[in-house]
N, C-alpha and C positions, 0 to 999 in steps of 0.2 A: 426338265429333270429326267433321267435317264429310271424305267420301270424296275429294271433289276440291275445290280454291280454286284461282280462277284469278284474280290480280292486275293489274290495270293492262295488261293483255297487249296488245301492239301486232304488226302485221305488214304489209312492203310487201315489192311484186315493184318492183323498180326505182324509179320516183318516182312509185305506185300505191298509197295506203293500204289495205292491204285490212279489217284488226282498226284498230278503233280505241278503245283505254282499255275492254278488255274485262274487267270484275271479275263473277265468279260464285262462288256457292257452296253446292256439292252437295252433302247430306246423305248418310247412308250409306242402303241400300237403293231409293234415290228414281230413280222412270224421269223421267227430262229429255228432253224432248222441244224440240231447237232447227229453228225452222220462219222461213219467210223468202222475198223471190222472189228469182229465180236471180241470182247475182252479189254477195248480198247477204254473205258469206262464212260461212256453216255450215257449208260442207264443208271449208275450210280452217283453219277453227277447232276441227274435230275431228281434223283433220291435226296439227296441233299439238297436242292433246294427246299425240296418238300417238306423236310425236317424230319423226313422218314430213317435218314442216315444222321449220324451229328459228324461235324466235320473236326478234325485235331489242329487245322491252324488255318488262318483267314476268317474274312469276313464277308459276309451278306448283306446288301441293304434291297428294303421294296420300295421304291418311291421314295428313296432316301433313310427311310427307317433301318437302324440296326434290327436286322430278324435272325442273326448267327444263333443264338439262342435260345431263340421262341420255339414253343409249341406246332405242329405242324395247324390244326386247327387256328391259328392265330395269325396266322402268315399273310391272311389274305387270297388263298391260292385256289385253284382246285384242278385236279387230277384224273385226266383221262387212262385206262390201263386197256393193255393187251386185253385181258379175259373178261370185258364190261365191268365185271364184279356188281352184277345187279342180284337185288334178293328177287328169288325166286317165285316166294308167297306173297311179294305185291305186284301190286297192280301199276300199268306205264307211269300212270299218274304219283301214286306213292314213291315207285323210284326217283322220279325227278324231282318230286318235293323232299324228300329224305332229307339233304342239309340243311333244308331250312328250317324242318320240325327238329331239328337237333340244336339246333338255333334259337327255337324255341319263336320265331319268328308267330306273327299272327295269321290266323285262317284266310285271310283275304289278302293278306300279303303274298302268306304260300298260293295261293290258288292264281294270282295275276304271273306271279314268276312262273309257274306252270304253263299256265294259259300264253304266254307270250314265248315261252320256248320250243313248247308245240308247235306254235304256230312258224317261228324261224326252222324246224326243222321238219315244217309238214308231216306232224306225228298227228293230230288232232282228231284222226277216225283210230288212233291207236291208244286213246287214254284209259279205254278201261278194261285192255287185253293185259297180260302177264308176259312174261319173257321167252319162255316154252310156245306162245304161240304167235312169235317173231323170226323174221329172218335174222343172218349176221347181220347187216345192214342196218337193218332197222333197230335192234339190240346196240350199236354200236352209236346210234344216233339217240338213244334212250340215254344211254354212257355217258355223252356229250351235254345232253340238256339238262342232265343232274347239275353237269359243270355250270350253266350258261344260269341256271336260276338263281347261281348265290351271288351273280355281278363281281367277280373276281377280279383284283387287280393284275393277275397273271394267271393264264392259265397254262399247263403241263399235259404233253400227248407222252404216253410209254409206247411205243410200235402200234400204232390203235388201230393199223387196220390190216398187220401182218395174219392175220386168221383167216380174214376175207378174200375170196376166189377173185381170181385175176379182174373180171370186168366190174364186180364189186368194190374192188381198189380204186379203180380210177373212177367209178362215180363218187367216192367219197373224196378221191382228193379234189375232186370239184366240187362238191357241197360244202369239204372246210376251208379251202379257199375262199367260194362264196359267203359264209359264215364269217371270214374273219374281218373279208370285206364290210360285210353289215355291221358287226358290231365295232369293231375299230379298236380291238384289245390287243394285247401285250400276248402273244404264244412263244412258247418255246416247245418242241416238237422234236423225239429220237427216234431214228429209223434207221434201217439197215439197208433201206432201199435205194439208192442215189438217183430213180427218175422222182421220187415222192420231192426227195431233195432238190434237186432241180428245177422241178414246176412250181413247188408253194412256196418256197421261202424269200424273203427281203433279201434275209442272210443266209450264210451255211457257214457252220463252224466242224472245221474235220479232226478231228480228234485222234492220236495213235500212242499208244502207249503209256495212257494217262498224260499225255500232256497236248496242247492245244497245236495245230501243224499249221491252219492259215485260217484265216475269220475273213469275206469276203460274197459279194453276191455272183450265184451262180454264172453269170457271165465273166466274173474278176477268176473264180477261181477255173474255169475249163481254161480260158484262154490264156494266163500266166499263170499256173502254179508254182506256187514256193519252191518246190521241192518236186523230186523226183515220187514221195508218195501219193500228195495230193493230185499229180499229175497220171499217176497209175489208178488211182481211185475213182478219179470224177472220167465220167466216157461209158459208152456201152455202142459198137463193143470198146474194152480196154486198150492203151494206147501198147501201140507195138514199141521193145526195147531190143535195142542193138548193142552190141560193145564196137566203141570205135577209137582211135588211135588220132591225138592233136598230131597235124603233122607244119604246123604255123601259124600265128596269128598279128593283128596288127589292126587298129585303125576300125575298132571296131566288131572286129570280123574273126571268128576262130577256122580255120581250115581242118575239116577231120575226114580223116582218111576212112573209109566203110567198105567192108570186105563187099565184092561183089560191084559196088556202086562206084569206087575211086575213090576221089577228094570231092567235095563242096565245102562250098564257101557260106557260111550261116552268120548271120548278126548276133554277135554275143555283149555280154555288159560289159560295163568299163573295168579293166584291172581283172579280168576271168581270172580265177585262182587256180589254174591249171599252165603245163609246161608240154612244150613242142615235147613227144611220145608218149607223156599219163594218157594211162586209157581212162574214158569218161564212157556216160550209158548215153548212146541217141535214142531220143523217142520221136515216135512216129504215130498221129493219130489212123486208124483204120479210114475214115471219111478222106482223110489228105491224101492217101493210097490209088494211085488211078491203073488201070492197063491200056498197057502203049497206045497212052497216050499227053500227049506234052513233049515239050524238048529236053527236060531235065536228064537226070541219070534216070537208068534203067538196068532191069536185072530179070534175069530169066526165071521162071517158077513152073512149080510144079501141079496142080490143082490137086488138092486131098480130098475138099468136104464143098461141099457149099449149099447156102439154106437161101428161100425165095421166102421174102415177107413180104406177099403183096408188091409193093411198087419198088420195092429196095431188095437187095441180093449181098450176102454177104459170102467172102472166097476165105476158106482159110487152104492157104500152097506151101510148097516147099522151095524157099527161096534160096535152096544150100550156094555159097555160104553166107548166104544172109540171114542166119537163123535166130532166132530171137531168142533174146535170157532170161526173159518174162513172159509166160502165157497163160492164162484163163483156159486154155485147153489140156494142158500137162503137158503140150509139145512142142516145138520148136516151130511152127507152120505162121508165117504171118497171116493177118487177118487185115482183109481189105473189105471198105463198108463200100459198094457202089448204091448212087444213089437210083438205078434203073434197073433194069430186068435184064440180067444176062444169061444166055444159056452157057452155061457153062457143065462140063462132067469128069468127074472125078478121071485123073491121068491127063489131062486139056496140060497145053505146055503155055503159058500165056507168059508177057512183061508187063514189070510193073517199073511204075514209072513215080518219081515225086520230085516236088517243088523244095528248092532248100528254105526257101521262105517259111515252111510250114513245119520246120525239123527243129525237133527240140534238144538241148544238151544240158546232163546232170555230171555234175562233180564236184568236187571239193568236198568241205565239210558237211556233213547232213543231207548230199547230194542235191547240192542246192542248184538251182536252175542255172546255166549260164548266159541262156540265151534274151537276147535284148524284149521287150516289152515289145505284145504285139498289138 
């Protein structure tokens, strides 16, 4: 039986669609991971599950149950937020038993769900300090064990660790990884981050303009995206985009002409919805990006910027006219990810070189991918 279905779900604020014909469905124990850029509605579409939002058409089940209607208290659920949302005036302890004494649950009831969530989130030298004298961290893992004591059939992450300074991130997304591992529950999780996305979830479901763009695990969606957004979205750095020109295809294989690079020959799907001269978008991941090196094509650049992380070096150049239509930098500069340490400096004249194996092609309707499954 599938933990959460969500049907046909619609939702607007005045004459604003915000969901549009939202169907998902969550299996039991599976981290969900909904990612998306802002405005796209995740945060609202986990609003509604929570019954903090009510939705105007579709339907909800939890473990089969009609919950479209219910009470948010009734749901079964509980709800991690951005800003902990802990009272001030109690104590760790009090925080994390809160829903159960609302619950009206018994003293020993509340005090074992306490006691065992401490202890899953190594809180237990922290039960009878207040929240003022916690870190984010630790505050954020107070937030958590509130959730973890009521045994929820599903639980709900809102950005939970957008607050948190960089290396504090990533010790939480190992802790709720590890968490989710031990208990074996039902998450669904919104974040703006795509490596959070990345490393914890089952699934990812990418979200863009209220409506759902591809449902897939991190592996299905970097390596075949739907679409030319999914395929812009998921990567860091972001995939590089070209405009290139069909100049033949047949048998498989689309021929596209690229300023700077000639022709290559790329594995496309069957029936490509495209015609010998529509211009389509090439993409090109930054990691598939080599300097002269390989037999493939190659194209001369210019070095602008370039950043050394430790063991990897990233080059953003000037490829004219291989200039990109998409950049994360505001500019036209490709961005090649190498995986070693180059000395490189700004004005360096280098070639870059790529595999057609690794080139990706968007057109037709929706800028749907054309290129064959890799």
């Amino acid at each position: 039986m599938s933990s959460l279905e969500l049907e046909n779900i619609n939702k607007s604020y005045g004459g604003f669609q915000v969901l549009k014909d939202i169907n998902l469905s969550v299996e039991e124990g599976e981290f969900i991971v909904m990612v998306g850029p802002s405005g796209c509605g995740k945060s609202t579409l986990l609003k509604c599950i929570a019954g903090l939002e009510p939705i105007e058409e579709g339907a909800m089940r939890i473990k089969g149950g009609d919950v479209t209607k219910m009470e948010p208290g009734d749901r079964d659920i509980a709800m991690v937020f951005q800003s902990y949302a802990l009272y001030p005036h109690m104590t760790v302890a009090e925080n994390m038993g809160f829903g159960l004494r609302m619950a009206k649950r018994p003293k020993a009831e509340i005090k074992d769900g306490v006691d065992r969530a401490a202890r899953i989130l190594r809180l237990e030298d922290q039960l009878d300090k207040r929240p003022a004298q916690l870190s984010g961290g630790q505050r954020q893992r107070v937030a958590i064990g509130r959730a973890i004591t009521r045994s929820p059939a599903v639980f709900l992450f809102d950005e939970p660790l957008s607050n948190l300074d960089a290396a504090l991130r990533t010790q939480m997304r190992v802790e709720l990884s590890t968490l989710h591992a031990q208990l074996g529950a039902t998450m669904i999780y919104v974040t703006h981050d795509q490596t959070e996305a990345m490393t914890m979830s089952d699934r990812i479901v990418v979200l863009n303009g209220g409506r759902i763009e591809q449902v897939g695990t991190p592996e299905e969606l970097y390596v075949n995206p739907r679409n030319q957004f999914v395929a812009s979205f998921l990567g860091a750095p972001r995939m590089n985009f070209f405009e290139g020109t069909v100049a033949g295809s047949g048998a498989g294989v689309l021929t596209v002409e690229l300023p700077g690079l000639g022709r290559i020959d790329v594995p496309s799907v069957d029936n490509a919805p495209v015609h010998t001269g529509d211009t389509i978008s090439v993409g090109i991941r930054p990691e598939h990006m080599r300097i002269a090196r390989g037999d493939g094509p190659r194209v001369s650049a210019k070095v602008r910027l370039v950043e050394y992380l430790g063991k990897e070096t990233i080059v953003y150049a000037d490829a004219t006219p291989l200039a990109c239509t998409s950049s994360e930098t505001g500019t036209d500069n490709v961005t090649v990810h190498l995986p070693e340490v180059r000395h490189l400096t700004a004005d360096d004249t280098i070639e870059i070189s790529i595999d057609p194996a690794d080139v990706y092609l968007f057109g037709g309707e929706d800028d749907a991918t054309l290129t064959a499954s890799k």
